[in-house]
C-alpha positions in Angstrom: 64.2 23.7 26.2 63.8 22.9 22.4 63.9 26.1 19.9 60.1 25.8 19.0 60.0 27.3 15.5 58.4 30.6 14.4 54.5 29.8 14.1 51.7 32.4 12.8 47.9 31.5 13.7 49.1 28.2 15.1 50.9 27.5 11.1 54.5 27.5 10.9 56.6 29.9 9.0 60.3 28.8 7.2 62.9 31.7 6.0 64.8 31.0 3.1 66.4 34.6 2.1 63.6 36.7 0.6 61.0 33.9 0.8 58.5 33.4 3.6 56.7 30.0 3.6 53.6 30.2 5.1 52.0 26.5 6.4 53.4 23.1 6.5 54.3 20.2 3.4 52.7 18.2 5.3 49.3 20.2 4.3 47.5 20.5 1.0 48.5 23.9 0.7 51.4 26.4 1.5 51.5 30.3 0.7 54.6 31.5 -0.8 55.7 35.0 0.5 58.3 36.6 -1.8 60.1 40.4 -1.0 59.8 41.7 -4.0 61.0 45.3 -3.5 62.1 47.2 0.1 62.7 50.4 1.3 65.1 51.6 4.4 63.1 52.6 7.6 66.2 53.7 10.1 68.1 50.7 10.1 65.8 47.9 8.7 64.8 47.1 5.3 60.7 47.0 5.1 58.9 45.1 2.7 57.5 47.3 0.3 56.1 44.7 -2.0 55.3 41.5 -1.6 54.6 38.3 -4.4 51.9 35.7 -2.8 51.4 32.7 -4.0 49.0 29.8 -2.7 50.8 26.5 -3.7 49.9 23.4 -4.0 52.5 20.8 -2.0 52.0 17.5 -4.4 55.5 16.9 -5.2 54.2 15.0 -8.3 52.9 18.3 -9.5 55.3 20.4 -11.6 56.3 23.4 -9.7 54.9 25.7 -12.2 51.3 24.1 -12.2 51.8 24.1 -8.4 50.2 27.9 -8.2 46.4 28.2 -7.4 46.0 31.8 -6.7 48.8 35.0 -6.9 48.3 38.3 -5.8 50.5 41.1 -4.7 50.7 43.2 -1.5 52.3 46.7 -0.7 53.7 45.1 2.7 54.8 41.7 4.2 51.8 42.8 7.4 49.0 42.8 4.7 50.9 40.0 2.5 50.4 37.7 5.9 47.3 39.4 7.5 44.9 39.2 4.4 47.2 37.2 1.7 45.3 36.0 -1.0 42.3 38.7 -0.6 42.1 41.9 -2.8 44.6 44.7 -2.6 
């Protein structure tokens, strides 16, 4: 059996160190999870706060003028759960 990757609400998620992508390129639009800041809970580092960012995926489109909405979150739960809503 294939490794099926990591999916949340039937989108995919992709790791890349302290960044959390949210959706696919394949989309119009992909939210950027960033770990800001953590804190040590027993032996794992929790996400304290949390940079989102809904992109647009147009690769014609400089990565700057790719942001449509930013917000930040006091965890990675409510970062995913509620990401671009108000704090």
């Amino acid at each position: 059996m294939a490794n099926k990757p990591l999916e949340y609400k039937g989108h995919p998620l992709q790791r890349a160190g302290n960044i959390v992508y949210y959706g696919s390129m394949a989309d119009k639009y992909i939210i950027m999870l960033q770990i800001m800041d953590t804190k040590k809970v027993k032996d794992l580092d929790v996400a304290t706060k949390v940079s989102v960012q809904l992109q647009l995926t147009d690769p014609s489109i400089k990565s700057r003028d790719r942001i449509v909405k930013k917000t930040e979150k006091d965890s990675l739960y409510l970062a995913i759960s509620s990401p671009l809503s108000a704090a």
